[in-house]
C-alpha positions, 0 to 999 in steps of 0.5 A, a space after each residue: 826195507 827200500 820197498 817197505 819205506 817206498 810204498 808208504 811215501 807213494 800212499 802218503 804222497 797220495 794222501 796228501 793230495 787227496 787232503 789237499 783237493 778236499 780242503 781247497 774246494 770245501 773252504 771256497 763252498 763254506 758261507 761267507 767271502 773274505 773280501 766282505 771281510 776285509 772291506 769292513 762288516 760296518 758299512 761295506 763298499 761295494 765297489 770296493 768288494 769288487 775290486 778285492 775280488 777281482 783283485 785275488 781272482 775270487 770272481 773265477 770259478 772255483 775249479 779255476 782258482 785251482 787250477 791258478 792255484 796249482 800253477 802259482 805254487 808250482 812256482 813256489 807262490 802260495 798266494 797272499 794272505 788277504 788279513 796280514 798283507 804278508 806271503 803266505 810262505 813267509 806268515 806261516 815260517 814265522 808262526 811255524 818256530 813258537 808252535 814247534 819249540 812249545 809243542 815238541 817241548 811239551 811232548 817229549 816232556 809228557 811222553 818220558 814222565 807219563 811212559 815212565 810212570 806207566 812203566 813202572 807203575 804197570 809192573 805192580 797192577 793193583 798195587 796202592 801207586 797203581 791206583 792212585 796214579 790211574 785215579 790221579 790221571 782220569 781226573 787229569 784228563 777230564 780238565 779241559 786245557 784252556 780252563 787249566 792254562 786259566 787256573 794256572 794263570 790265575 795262581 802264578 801269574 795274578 797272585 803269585 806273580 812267578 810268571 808273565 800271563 802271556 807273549 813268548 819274549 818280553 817285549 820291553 827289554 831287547 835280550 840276546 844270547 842266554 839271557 833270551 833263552 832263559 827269558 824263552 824258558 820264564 815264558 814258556 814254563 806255564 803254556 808247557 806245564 798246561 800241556 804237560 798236565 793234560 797230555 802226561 795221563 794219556 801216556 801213562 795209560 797206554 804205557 800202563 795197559 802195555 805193560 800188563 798186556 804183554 806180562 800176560 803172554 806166553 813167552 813172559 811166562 816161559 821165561 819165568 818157568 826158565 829161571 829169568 829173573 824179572 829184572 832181565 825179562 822186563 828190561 829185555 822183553 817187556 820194555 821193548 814191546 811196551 815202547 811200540 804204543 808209546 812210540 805211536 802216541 808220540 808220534 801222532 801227537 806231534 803229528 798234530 802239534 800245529 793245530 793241536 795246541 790252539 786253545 793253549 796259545 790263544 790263551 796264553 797269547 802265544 804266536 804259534 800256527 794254532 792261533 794263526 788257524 783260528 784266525 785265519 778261519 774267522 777271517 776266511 783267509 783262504 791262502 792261508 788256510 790252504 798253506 796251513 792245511 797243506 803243511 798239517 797234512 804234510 806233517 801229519 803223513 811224515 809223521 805217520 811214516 816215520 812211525 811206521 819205519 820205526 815200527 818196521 826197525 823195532 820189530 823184525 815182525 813188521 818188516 817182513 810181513 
């Protein structure tokens, strides 16, 4: 198991360095400079540009800046961000919290309904809830999430007026303790529910099909003809080896729950990572892109690994092989 764990860090390990070199030389070759920019789109100085980019080391070549780029983060320094006058470090730690506790929410909450439903449902294919549900959640997932997070707005928050339209706290009172939590939870309910809307479908049909699949193998049918009831025989064995693609889903999707939720959190005004690329791309805040893909590509392979050690303890199969 030592092995199996050790050889997918060394792949992840390289992975991420791969990802890395990439990302660094193709934003510095995308059109435009971040200090036209930051100087002003109407009426730019040009002694000013100069200076800024002398100032941030953008008149050194490219495989330079790398190289000064490598030996500042050795040292813990992931550069400045030119738009926010703020460490890279410190702007992302800030964004990083609202992303995490909206995307894990939304996740966890979309994979226990849409694997439930999926679990129970698959058990009786071809069946009226079968149907309807599968209808119910191509429809679903042909909405696009910034036009459902409108709607949803536009319902609860404009005419009924049950939610606030944006923001993660309300700015006008100072909360502490439970009563911040519970106004967190009065915010967060729309961004979730449009998430939740959108990504539940996607787990009912893979735990749906799952369970389908493997009521149709030999070893289900032999324990059939044995005298299992079917209760027994989906709790031990069909659920088990449902759970493996379900389990990949979720693990995948919060491997992207930095950049994933972007559309959501611009729409609802939320202060999370997918806003803060967004940005940063309009702006061509280099630093910050480079922290913001590093840390998407770290969470992507550690995210990947995990999957595949849980795979590794799920099924024996794996592990050995």
């Amino acid at each position: 198991m030592k092995k199996y764990i050790l050889s997918k860090v060394m792949m992840g390990l390289v992975t991420i360095i791969f990802s890395f070199v990439l990302t660094f030389f193709l934003i510095r070759l995308a059109p435009g400079t971040p200090m036209r920019i930051v100087a002003g789109k109407e009426n730019p100085n040009p002694e000013q540009i100069e200076h800024l980019t002398e100032k941030y080391g953008l008149d050194k070549p490219v495989g330079v800046q790398f190289i000064n780029y490598i030996k500042n983060m050795a040292k813990g320094d992931f550069g400045f961000s030119y738009r926010n006058n703020l460490p890279v470090f410190e702007l992302i730690k800030r964004r990083l919290a609202p992303t995490l506790t909206l995307s894990l929410t939304s996740n966890i909450l979309s994979a226990l309904l849409g694997g439930f439903l999926g679990l129970q449902i698959g058990r009786k294919k071809g069946g009226i809830l079968d149907k309807v549900f599968s209808y119910i959640s191509y429809v679903l997932d042909a909405i696009p999430g910034f036009w459902l997070a409108m709607i949803l707005i536009m319902v609860f928050s404009s005419k009924l007026g049950w939610f606030p339209t944006s923001g993660m706290y309300n700015m006008r009172e100072s909360y502490t303790g439970i009563r911040k939590f519970i106004d967190l939870l009065y915010h967060m309910t729309l961004p979730i529910l449009s998430i939740v809307i959108i990504q539940t479908p996607i787990y009912f049909r893979i735990a749906r099909a799952s369970v389908i699949n493997t009521m149709k193998q030999g070893f289900i049918k032999t324990f059939r003809a044995a005298g299992m009831k079917e209760g027994e025989i989906f709790r031990k064995y069909v659920m088990k080896n449902s759970l493996i693609p379900i389990l990949t889903t979720f693990s995948m999707s919060l491997a992207f729950t930095i950049s994933g939720a972007a559309l959501i959190e611009i729409v609802f005004s939320w202060p999370g990572m997918g806003r803060l690329i967004i940005d940063s791309i309009n702006g061509r805040d280099y630093m910050v892109l480079n922290g913001l893909y590093l840390v998407i590509s770290v969470s992507l392979i550690f995210f990947t690994i995990l999957t595949d050690v849980l795979y590794a303890l799920v099924d024996p199969r794996i592990r050995i092989k």
